[in-house]
C-alpha positions in Angstrom: 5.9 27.1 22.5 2.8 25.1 22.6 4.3 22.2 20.5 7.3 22.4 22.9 5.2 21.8 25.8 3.5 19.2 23.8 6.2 17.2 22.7 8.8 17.5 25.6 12.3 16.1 25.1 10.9 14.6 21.7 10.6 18.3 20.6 13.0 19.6 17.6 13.4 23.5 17.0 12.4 24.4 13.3 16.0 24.9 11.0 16.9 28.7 10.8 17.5 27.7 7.1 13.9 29.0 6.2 12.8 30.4 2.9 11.6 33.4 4.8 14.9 33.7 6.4 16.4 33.4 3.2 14.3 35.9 1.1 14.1 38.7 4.1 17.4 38.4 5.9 19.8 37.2 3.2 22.0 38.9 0.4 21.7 39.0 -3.3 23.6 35.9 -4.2 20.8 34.0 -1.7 17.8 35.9 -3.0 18.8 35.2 -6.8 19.1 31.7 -5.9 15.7 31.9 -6.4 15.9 32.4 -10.1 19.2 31.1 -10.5 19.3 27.5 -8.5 23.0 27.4 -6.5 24.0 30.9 -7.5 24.3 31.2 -4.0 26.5 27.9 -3.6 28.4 28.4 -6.7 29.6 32.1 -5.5 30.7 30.7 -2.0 32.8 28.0 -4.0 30.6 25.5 -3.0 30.7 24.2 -7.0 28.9 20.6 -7.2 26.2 21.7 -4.9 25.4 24.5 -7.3 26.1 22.9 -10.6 23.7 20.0 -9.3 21.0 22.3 -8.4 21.5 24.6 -11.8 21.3 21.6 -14.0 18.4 20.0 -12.4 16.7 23.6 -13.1 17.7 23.2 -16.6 17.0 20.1 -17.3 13.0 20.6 -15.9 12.8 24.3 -18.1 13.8 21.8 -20.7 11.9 18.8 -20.0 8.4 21.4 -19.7 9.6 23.3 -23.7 10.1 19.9 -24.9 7.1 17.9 -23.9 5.8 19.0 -20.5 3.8 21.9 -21.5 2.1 20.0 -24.0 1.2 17.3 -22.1 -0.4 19.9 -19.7 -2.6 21.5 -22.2 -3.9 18.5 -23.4 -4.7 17.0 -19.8 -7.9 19.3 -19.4 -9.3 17.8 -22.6 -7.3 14.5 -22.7 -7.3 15.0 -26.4 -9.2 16.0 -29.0 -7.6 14.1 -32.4 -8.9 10.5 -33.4 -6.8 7.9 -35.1 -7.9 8.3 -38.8 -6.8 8.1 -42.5 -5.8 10.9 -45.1 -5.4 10.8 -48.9 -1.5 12.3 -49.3 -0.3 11.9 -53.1 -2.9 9.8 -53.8 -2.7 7.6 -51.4 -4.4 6.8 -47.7 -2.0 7.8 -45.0 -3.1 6.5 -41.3 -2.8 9.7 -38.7 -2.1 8.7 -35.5 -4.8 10.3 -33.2 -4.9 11.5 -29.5 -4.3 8.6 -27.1 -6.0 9.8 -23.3 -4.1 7.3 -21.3 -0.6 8.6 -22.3 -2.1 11.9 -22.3 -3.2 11.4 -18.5 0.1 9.6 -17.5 2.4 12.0 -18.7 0.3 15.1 -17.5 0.7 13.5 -13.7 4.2 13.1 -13.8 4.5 16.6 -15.2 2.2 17.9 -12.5 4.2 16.4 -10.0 8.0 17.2 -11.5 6.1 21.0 -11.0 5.4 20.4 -7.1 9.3 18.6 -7.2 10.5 21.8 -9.2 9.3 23.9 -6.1 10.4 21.8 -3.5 13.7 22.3 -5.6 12.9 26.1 -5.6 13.0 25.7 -1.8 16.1 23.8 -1.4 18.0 25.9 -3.5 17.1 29.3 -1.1 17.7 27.8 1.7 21.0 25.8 0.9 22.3 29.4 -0.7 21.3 31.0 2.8 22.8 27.8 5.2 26.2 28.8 2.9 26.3 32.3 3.5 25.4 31.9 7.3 28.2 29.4 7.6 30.6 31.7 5.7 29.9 34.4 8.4 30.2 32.5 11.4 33.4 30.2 10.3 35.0 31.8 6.9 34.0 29.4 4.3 31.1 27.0 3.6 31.7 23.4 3.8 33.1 21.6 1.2 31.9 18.5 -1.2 34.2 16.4 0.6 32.4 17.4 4.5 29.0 17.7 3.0 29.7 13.2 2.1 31.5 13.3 5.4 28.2 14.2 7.1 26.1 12.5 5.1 28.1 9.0 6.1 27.8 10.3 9.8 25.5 12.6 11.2 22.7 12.7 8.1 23.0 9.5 7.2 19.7 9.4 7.4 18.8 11.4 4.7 21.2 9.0 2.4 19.5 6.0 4.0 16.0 7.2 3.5 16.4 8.8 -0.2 16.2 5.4 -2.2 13.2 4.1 -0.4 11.5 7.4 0.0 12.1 8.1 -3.8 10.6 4.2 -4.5 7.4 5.0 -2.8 7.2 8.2 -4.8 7.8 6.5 -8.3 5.3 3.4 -7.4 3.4 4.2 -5.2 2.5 7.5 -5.1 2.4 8.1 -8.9 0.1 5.0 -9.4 -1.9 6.0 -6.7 -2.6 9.4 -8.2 -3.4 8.1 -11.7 -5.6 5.5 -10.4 -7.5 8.4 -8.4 -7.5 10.5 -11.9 -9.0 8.0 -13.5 -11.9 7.9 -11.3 -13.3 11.1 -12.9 -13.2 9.7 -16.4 -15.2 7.4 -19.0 -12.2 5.1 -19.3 -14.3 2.4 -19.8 -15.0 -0.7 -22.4 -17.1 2.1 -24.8 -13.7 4.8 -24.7 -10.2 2.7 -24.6 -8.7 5.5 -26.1 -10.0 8.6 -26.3 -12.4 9.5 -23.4 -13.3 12.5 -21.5 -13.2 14.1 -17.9 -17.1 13.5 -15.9 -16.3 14.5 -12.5 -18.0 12.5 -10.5 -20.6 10.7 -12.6 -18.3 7.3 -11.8 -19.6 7.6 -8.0 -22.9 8.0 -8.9 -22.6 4.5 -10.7 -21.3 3.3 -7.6 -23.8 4.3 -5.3 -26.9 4.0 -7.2 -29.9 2.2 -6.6 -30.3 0.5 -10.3 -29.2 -2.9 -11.8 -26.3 -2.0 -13.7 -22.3 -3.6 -14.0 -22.1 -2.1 -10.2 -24.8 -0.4 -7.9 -25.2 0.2 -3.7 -26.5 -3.1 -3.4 -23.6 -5.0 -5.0 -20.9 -2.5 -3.2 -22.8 -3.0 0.2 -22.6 -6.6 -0.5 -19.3 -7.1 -1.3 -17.9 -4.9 1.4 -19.4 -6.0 4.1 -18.3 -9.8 2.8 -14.5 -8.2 2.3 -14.8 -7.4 6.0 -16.1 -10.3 7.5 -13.8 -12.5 5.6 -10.9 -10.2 6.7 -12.0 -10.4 10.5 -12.4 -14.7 9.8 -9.0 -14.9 8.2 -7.1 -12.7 10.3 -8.1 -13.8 13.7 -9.1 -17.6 13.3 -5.5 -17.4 12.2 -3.5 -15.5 15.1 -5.5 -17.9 17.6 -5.8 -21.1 16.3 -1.9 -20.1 15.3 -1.7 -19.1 18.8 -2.9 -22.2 20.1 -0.8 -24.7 18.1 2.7 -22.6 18.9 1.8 -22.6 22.6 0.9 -26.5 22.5 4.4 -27.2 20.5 5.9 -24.6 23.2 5.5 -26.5 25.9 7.9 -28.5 28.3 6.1 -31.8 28.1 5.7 -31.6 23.9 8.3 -33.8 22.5 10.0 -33.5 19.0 9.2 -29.9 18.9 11.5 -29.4 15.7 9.9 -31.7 14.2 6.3 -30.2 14.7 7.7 -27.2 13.9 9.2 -28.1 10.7 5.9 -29.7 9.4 4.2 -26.2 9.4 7.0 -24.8 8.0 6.7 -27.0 5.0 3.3 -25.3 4.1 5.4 -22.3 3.9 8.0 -23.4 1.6 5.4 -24.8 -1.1 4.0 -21.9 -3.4 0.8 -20.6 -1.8 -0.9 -20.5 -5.8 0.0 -24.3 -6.2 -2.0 -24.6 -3.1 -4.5 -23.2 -3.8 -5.0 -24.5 -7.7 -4.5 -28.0 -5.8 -7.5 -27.3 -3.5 -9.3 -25.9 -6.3 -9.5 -29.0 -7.8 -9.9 -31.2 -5.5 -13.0 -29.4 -4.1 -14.8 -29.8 -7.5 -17.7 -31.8 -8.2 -16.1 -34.0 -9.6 -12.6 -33.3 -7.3 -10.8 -36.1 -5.1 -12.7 -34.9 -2.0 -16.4 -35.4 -3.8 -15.3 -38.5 -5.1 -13.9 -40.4 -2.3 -16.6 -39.3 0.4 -19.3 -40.8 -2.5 -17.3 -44.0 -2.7 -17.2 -44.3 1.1 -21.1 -43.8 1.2 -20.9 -40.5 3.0 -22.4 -38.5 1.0 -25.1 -39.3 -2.3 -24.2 -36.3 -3.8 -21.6 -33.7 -4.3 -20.7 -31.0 -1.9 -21.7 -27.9 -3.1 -18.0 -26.2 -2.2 -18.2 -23.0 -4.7 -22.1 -23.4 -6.2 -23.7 -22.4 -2.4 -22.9 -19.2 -1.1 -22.3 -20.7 2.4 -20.9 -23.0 1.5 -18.1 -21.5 -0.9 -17.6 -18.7 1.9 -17.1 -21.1 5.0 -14.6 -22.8 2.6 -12.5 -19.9 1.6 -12.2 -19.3 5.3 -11.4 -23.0 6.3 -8.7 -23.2 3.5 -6.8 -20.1 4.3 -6.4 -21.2 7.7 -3.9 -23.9 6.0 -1.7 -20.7 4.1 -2.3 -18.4 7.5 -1.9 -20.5 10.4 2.2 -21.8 10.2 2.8 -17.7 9.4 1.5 -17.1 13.2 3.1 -20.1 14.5 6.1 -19.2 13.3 5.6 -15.4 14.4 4.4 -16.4 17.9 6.8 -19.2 18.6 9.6 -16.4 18.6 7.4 -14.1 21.0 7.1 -16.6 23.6 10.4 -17.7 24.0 11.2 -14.2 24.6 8.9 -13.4 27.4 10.6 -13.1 30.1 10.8 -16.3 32.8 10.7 -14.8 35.9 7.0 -13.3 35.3 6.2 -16.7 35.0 7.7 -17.8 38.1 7.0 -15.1 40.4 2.9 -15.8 39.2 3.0 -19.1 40.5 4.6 -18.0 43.4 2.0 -15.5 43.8 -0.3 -18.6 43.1 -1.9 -18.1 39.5 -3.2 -21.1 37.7 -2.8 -21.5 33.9 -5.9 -19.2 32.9 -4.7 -15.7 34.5 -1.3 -16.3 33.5 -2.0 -16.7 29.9 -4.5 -13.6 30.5 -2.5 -11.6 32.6 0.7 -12.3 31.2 0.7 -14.5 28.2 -1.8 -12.4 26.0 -1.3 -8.8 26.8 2.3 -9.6 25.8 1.6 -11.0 22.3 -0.8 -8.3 21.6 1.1 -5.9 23.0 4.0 -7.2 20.1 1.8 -8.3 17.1 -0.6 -5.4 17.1 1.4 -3.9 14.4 1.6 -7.0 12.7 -2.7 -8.1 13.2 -4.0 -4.7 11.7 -1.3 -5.3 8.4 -2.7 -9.1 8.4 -6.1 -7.8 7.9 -5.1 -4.9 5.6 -3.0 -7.7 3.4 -6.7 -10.0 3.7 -8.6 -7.1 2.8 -6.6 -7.3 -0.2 -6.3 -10.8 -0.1 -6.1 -11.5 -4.3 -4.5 -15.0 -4.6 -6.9 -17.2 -2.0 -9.9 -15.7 -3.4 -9.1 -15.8 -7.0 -7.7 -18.9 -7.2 -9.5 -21.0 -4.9 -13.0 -19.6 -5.9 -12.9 -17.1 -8.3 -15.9 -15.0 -6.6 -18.3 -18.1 -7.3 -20.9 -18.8 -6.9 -21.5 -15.4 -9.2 -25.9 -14.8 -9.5 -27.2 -14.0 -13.0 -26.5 -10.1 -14.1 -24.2 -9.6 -11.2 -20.4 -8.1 -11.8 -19.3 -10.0 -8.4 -19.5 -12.9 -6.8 -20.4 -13.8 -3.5 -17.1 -14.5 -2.4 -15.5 -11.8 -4.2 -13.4 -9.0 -2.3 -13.5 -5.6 -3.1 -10.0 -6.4 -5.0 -11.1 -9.3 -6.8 -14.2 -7.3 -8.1 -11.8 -4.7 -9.1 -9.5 -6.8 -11.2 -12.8 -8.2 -13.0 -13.9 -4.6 -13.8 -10.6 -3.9 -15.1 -9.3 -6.3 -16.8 -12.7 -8.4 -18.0 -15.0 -6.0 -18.5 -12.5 -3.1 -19.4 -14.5 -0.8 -17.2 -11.2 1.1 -15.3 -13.1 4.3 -14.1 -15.5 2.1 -12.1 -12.2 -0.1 -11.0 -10.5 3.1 -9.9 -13.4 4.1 -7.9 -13.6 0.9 -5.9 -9.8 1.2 -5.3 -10.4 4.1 -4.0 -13.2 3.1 -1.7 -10.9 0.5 -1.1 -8.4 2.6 0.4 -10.8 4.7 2.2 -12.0 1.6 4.4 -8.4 0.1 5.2 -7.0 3.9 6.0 -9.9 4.3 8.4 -10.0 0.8 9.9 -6.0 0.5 10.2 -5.3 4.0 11.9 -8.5 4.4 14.3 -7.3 0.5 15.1 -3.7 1.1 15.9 -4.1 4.3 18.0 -5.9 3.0 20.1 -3.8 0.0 20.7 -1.3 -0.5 23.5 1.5 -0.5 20.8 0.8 3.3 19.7 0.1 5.2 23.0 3.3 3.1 24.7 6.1 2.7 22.4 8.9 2.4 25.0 7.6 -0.9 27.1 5.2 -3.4 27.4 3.0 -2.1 30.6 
């Protein structure tokens, strides 16, 4: 009742088709479904429902005799047996030993095909119980051929969401909990293949106060760089962007096509040949040094990615030449569908320029792109390509594992795949994920586009 009141017209009752339902109020056929998966189906004639759901049981009791259960005894020790020889006949034979990677893998997926077997479990009771209820009230359970009939009509839905829910199951949540897993191991340079569970040792490393590959002080550092750059990038973009599709929007700009068009170039050219481009042309040695010495500008080189002030201003600078056309382009279509007569009755009412672009103008593009700013930042939070290809992280100081213009996902790659270190890179992935999730949902409910879905106030 309270969620009733709560929700209003959005409110929908909960399916009769329970479990409970199913193991209290239905018959034996149902409540053997339980052992059985589609008994229940198969004895109302509802055949390739039943089959489906009986051979999926099989094929899991099979998959867990074959190589599931042995992949979950080994995952608490991650294996025990090293790679090593024995003399056989006289001769060395090579025995292949435990490997903890594949041992982890395979004992997540089996973990999770368990929580999928008793989702199964469920489905099967309660599609057994939705038969028999059916066969009371009308005679007979629907067939295969209405059970595609409704899923082409009123579930399809279910058919439409089942590919890209079962996507973000197989990459993203599978990846995401292996990477988590591996936070609480010694997967590093010193154990590629056979290392151990330490619970949560990794952390400690982390957050501790000494001077080794990563400590408070380098994780402080680079996350509070990761979030000033993603504050710089994302809304030196959206108003500079702002700015420039406004000025091209305008009745008096002529070619407008045209203007439009030369951002949209930038767009067509691949951002990393951009970016190795700037690269080296803000060397030393680059175009850019070169000419400004020849035109007696400067004595010596600019010091784009050897100052730390430098290197960062530049970063920023540079990705306002891959962000900006993006928000023109994204803007432009906003403002040619805001509606005219707000416009005219304003300067009716007798508003200059500046309260109709704050009164009318902004809230409406804010209103639209709010969705679209908080996954700008989350993508420069994780902004890999303009970071690692423009500056790598330098300027890097002596002894340090990051740079000073490396992101929390640039240090991560380095940790991973330079320094072999994947327990400390699955940490700061996860720290990673901690600050975006936090950041991105506090952020968008408390935005116009959250608490009013139906209409721009």
């Amino acid at each position: 009742m309270k969620r009733r009141r709560r929700m209003g017209a959005d409110y929908v009752a909960p399916s009769p088709y329970s479990v409970r339902n199913a193991l209290t109020k239905g018959d034996v056929f149902t409540k053997l479904s339980a052992v059985v998966f589609g008994l229940g189906n198969i004895v109302r004639k509802q055949y390739v429902k039943g089959v489906a759901l009986l051979a999926l049981e099989v094929a899991f009791i099979v998959f867990m005799i074959t190589n599931g259960a042995n992949y979950l005894s080994k995952l608490p020790s991650l294996g025990t047996q090293k790679q090593g020889k024995q003399l056989v006949d006289g001769f060395w034979v090579y025995v292949q030993g435990d490997n903890s990677v594949v041992i982890l893998l395979y004992g997540v997926c089996t973990i999770v095909a368990c929580i999928l077997f008793v989702y199964l479990w469920t489905i099967s009771l309660k599609c057994s119980y939705k038969a028999e209820c059916l066969v009371r009230a009308n005679g007979k359970a629907p067939s295969f051929r209405d059970d595609l009939r409704a899923l082409t009509d009123e579930k399809a839905y279910q058919l439409l969401m089942f590919l890209p829910t079962l996507g973000i199951l197989v990459f993203t949540v599978l990846p995401l909990i292996f990477m988590i897993s591996m936070a609480f191991t010694s997967y590093d340079r010193n154990h590629l293949v056979l290392f151990d569970w330490v619970g949560f040792e990794n952390f400690g490393k982390v957050f501790s106060t000494g001077n080794g590959t990563v400590s408070a002080r380098l994780f402080i550092q680079v996350t509070i760089w990761t979030l000033v750059w993603a504050f710089f990038a994302t809304f030196l973009n959206f108003f500079l962007g702002m700015f420039f599709a406004m000025v091209i929007n305008r009745k008096t700009t002529r070619f407008k096509g045209f203007w439009r068009a030369c951002f949209s170039m930038s767009i067509a050219v691949p951002q990393f040949v951009s970016l190795l481009v700037m690269h080296t042309m803000l060397q030393p040695t680059g175009a850019i040094n070169r000419l400004l010495m020849q035109w007696g500008w400067i004595d010596q080189a600019l010091p784009f990615f050897t100052n730390t002030t430098w290197a960062r201003v530049t970063v920023i600078v540079i990705n306002l030449w891959v962000g900006i056309p993006y928000t023109i382009m994204q803007i432009t279509g906003i403002l040619q569908n805001i509606p005219a007569d707000l416009y005219e009755a304003a300067k009716l009412d007798g508003a200059n320029w500046w309260q109709i672009f704050t009164q009318i103008t902004m809230p409406y593009i804010i209103f639209v792109l709010t969705p679209y700013l908080i996954t700008t930042f989350t993508g420069n939070v994780n902004n890999f390509n303009v970071i690692y290809l423009l500056s790598g992280g330098a300027p890097v100081p002596i002894g340090d594992s990051a740079g000073t213009t490396d992101l929390l996902i640039t240090w991560l790659y380095k940790l991973t795949v330079d320094k072999n270190d994947y327990n400390l890179g699955a940490v700061i992935g996860i720290m990673t994920f901690i600050v975006l999730a936090a950041v991105s949902l506090i952020t968008y409910r408390n935005s116009g586009s959250y608490k009013n879905e139906e209409a721009f106030r």
